[in-house]
Backbone as JSON Lines, residues from 0, in Angstrom:
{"i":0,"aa":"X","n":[-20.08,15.66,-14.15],"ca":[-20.06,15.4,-15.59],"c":[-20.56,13.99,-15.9]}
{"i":1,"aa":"X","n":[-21.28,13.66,-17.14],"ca":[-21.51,12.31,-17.17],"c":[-20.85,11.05,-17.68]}
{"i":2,"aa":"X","n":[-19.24,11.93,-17.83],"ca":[-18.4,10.66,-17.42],"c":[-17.58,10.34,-16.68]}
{"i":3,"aa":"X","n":[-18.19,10.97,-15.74],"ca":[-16.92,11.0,-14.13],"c":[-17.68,9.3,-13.69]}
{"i":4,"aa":"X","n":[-16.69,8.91,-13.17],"ca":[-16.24,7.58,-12.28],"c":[-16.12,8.61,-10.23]}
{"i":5,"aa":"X","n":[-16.67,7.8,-9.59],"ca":[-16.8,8.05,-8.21],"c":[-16.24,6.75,-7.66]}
{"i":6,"aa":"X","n":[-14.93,6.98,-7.15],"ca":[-14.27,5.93,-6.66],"c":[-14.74,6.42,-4.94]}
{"i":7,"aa":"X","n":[-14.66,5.36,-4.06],"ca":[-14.8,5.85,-2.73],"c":[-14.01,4.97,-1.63]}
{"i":8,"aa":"X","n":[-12.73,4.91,-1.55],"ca":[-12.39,3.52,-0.74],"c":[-11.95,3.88,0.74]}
{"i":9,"aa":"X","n":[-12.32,5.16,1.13],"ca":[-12.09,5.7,2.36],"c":[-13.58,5.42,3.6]}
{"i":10,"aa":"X","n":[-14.58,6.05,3.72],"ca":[-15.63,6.16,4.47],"c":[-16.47,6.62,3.64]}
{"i":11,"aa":"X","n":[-18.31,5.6,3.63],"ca":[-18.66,6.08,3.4],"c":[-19.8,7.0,3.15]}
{"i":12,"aa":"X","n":[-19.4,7.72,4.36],"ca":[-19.85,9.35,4.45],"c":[-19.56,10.27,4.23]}
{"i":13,"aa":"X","n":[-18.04,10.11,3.95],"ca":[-17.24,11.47,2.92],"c":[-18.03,11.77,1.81]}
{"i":14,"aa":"X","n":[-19.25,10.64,1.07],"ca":[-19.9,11.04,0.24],"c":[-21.12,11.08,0.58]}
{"i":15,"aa":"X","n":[-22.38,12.25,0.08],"ca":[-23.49,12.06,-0.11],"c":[-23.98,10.76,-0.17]}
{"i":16,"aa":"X","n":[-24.9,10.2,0.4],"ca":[-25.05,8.9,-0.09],"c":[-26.39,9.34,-0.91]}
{"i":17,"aa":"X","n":[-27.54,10.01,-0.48],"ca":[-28.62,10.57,-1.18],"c":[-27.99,11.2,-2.74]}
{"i":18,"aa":"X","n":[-27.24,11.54,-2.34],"ca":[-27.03,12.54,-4.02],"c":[-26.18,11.99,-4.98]}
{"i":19,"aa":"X","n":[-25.32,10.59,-4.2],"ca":[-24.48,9.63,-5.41],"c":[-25.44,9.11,-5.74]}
{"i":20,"aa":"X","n":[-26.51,8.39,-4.89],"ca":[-27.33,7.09,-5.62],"c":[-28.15,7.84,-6.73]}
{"i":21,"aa":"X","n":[-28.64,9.73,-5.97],"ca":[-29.46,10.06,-7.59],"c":[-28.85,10.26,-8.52]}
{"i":22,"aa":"X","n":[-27.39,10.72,-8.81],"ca":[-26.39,11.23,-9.83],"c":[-26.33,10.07,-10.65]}
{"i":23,"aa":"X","n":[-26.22,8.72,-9.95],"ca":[-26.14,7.29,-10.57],"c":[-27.24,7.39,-11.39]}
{"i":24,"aa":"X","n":[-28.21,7.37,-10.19],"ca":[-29.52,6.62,-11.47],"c":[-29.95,7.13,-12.49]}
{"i":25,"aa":"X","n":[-29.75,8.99,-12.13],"ca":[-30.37,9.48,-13.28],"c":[-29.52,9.71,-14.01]}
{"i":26,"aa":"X","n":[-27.89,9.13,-14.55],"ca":[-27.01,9.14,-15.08],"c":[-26.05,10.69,-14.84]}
{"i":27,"aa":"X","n":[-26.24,11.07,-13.86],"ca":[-25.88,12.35,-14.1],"c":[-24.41,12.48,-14.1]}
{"i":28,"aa":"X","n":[-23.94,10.69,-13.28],"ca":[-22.5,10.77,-13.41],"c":[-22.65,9.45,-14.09]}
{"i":29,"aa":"X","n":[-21.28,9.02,-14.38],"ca":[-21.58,7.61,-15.25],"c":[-21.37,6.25,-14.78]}
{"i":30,"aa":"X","n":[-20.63,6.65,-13.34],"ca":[-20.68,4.78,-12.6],"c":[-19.81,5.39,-10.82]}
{"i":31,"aa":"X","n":[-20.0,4.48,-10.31],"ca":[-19.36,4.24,-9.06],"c":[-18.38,2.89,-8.74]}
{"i":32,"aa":"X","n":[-17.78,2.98,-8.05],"ca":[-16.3,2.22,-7.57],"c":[-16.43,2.1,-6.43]}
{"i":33,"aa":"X","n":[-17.4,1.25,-5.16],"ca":[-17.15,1.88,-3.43],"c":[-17.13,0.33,-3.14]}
{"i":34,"aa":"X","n":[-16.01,0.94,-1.71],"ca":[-15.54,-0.05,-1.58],"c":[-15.43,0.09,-0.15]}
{"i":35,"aa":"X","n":[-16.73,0.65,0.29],"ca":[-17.25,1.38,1.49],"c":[-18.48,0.97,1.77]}
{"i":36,"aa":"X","n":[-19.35,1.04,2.67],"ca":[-20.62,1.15,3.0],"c":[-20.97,2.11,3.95]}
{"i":37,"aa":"X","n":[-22.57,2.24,3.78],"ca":[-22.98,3.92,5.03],"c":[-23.21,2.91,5.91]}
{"i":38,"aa":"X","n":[-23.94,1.83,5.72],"ca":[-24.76,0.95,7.0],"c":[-23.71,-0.25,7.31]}
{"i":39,"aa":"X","n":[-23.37,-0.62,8.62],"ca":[-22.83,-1.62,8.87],"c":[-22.95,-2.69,9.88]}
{"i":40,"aa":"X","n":[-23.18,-3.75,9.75],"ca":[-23.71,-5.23,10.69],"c":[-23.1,-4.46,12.71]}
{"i":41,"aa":"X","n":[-24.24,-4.08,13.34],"ca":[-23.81,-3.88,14.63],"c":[-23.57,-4.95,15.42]}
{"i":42,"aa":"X","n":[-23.59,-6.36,15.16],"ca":[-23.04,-7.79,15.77],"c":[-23.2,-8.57,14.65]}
{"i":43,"aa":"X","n":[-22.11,-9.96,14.55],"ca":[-22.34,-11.01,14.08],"c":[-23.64,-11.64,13.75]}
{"i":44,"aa":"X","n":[-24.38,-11.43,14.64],"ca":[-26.1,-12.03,14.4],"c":[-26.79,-10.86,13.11]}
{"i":45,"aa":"X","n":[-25.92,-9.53,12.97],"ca":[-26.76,-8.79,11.77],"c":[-26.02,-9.36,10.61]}
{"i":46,"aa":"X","n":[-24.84,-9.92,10.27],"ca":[-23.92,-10.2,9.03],"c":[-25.1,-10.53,8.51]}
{"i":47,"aa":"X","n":[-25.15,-10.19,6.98],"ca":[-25.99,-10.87,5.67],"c":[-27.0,-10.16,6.11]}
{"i":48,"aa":"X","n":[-27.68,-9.2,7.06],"ca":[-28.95,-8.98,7.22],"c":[-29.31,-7.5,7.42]}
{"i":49,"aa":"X","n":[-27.91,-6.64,7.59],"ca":[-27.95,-5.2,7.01],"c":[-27.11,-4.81,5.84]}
{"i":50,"aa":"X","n":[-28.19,-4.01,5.11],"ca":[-27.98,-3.6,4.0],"c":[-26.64,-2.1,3.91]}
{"i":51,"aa":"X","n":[-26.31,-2.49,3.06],"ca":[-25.49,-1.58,3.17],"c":[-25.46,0.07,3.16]}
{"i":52,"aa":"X","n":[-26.96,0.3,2.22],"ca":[-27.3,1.56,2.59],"c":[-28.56,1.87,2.57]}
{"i":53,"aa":"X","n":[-28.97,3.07,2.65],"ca":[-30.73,3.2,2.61],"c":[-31.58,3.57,1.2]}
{"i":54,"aa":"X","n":[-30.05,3.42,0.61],"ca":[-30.3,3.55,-1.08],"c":[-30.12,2.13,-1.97]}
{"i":55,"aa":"X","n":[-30.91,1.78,-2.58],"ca":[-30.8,0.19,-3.52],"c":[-29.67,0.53,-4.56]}
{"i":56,"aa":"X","n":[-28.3,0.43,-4.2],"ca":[-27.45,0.79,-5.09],"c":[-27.25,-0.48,-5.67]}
{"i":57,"aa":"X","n":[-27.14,-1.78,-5.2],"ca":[-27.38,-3.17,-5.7],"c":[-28.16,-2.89,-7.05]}
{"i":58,"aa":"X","n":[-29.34,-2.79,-6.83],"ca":[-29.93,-2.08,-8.27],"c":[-29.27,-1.72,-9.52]}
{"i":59,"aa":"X","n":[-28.16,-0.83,-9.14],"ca":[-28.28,0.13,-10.49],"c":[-27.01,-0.34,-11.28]}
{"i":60,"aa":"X","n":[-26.74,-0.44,-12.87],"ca":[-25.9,-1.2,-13.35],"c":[-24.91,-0.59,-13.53]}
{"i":61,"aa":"X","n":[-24.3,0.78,-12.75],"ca":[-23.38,1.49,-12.94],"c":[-22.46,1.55,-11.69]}
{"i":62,"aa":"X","n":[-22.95,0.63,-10.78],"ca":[-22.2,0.33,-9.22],"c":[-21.53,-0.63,-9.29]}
{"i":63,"aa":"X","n":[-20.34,-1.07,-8.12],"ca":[-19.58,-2.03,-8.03],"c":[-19.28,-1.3,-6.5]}
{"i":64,"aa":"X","n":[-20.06,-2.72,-5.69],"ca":[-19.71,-2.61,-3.91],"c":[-18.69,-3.85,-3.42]}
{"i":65,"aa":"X","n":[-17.88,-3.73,-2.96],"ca":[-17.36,-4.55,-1.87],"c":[-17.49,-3.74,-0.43]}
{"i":66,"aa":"X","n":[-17.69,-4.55,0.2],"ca":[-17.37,-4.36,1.76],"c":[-15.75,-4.2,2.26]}
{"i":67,"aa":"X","n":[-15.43,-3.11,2.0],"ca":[-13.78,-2.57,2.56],"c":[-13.05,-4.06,2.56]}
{"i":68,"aa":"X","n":[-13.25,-4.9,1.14],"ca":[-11.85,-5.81,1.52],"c":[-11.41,-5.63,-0.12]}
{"i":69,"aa":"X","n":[-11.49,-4.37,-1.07],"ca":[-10.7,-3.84,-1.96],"c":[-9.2,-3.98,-1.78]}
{"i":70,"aa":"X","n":[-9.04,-4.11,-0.6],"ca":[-7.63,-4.47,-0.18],"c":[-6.49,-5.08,0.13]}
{"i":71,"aa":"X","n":[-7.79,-6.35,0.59],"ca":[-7.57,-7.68,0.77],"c":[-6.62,-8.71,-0.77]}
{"i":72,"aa":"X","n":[-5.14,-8.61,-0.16],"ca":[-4.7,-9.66,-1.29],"c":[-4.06,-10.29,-0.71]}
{"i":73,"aa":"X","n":[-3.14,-11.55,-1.46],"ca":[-3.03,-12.88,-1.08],"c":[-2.06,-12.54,0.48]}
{"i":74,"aa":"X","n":[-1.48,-12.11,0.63],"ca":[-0.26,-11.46,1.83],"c":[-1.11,-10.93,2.88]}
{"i":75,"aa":"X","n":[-2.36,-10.16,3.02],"ca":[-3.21,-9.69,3.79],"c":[-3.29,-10.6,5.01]}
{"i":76,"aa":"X","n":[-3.59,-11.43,4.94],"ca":[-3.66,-11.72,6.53],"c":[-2.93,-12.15,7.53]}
{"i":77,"aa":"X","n":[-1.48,-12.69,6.77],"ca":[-0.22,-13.0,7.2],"c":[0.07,-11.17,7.72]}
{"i":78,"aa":"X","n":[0.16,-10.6,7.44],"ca":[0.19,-9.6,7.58],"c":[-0.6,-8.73,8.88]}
{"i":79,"aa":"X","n":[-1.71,-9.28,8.52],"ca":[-2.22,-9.0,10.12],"c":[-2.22,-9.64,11.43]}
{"i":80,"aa":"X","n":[-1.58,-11.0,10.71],"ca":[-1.42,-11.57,12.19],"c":[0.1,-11.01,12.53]}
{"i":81,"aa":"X","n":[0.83,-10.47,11.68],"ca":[2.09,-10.09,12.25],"c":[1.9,-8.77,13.22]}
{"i":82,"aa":"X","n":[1.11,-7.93,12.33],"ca":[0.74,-6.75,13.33],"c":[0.42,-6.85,14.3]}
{"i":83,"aa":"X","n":[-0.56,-7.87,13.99],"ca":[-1.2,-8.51,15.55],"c":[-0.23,-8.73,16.67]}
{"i":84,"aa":"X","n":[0.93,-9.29,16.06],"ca":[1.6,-10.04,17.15],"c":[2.35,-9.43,17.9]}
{"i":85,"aa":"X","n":[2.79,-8.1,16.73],"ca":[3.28,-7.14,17.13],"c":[2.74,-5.82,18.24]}
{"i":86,"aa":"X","n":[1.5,-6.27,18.41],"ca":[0.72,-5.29,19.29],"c":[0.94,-5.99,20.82]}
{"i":87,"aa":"X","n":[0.4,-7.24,20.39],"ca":[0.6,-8.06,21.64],"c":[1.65,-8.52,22.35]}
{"i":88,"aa":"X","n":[2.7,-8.53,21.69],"ca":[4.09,-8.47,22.02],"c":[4.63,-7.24,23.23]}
{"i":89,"aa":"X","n":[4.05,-5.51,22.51],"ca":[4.68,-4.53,22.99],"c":[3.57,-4.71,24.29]}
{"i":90,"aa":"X","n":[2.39,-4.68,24.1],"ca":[1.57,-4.58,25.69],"c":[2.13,-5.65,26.17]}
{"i":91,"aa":"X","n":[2.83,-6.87,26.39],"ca":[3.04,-8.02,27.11],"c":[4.05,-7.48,27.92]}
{"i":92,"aa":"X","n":[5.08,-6.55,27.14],"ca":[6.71,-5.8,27.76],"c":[6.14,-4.37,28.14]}
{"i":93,"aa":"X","n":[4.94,-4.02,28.4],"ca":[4.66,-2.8,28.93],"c":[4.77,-1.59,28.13]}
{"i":94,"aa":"X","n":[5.33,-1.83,26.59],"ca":[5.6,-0.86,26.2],"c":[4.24,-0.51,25.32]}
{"i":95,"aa":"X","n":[4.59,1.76,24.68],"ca":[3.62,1.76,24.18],"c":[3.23,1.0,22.9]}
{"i":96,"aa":"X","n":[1.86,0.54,22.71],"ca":[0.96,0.26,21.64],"c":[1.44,0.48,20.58]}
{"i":97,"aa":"X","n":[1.69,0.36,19.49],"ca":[1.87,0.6,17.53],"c":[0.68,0.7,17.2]}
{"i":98,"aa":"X","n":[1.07,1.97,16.94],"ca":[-0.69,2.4,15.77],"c":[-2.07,2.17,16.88]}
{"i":99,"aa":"X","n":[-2.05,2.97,17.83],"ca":[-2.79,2.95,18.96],"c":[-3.92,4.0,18.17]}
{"i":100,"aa":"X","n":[-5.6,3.09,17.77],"ca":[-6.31,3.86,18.19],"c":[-6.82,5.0,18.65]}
{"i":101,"aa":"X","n":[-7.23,5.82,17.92],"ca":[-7.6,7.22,18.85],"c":[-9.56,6.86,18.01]}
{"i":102,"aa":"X","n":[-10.18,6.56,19.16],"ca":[-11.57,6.56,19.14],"c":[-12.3,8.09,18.91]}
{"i":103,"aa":"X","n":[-11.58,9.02,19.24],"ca":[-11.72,10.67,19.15],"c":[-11.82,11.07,17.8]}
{"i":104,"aa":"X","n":[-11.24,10.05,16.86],"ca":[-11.04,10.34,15.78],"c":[-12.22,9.98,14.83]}
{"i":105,"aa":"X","n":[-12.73,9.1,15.44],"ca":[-13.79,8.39,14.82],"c":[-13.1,7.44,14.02]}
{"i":106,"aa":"X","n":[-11.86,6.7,14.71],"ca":[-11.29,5.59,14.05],"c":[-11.2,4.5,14.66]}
């Protein structure tokens, strides 16, 4: 519809990326919310130098991108260093991992 909003703050390949950027441009929906990207920096030496997708969504005046830190608020990183510490803590005493990774998952 052309006043649906496309929020996306999960992955993003759950969406079309070909068929949001045309729905955008040719108004077919009325804006986007992502807070995702399809393309992402494969080392430190790519930061600032891959684009986020193969579509110029930068372009269009109905987008709004962050790079997955929609999430990021003032408590956020205190927060991860606790987790952190908390990971490193349980492998130090042998025990299992918290919130162990499953790469199977594509996570």
């Amino acid at each position: 519809p052309p006043d649906a909003v496309v929020v996306n703050i999960a992955r993003g390949p759950i969406v079309s990326e070909s068929a949001l950027y045309d729905a955008l441009k040719h108004r077919r929906i009325f804006s986007a919310g992502l807070d995702v990207w399809w393309k992402y920096p494969a080392s430190r030496d790519e930061w600032g130098k891959t684009q986020p997708s193969a579509f110029p969504f930068h372009e269009l005046e109905n987008v709004v991108m962050s790079p997955h830190r929609g999430g990021h608020v003032s408590d956020t990183e205190t927060q991860r260093m606790r987790a952190l510490a908390r990971v490193l803590n349980a492998a130090n005493r042998g025990e299992e991992i918290p919130n162990r990774v499953d790469l199977t998952a594509g996570y």
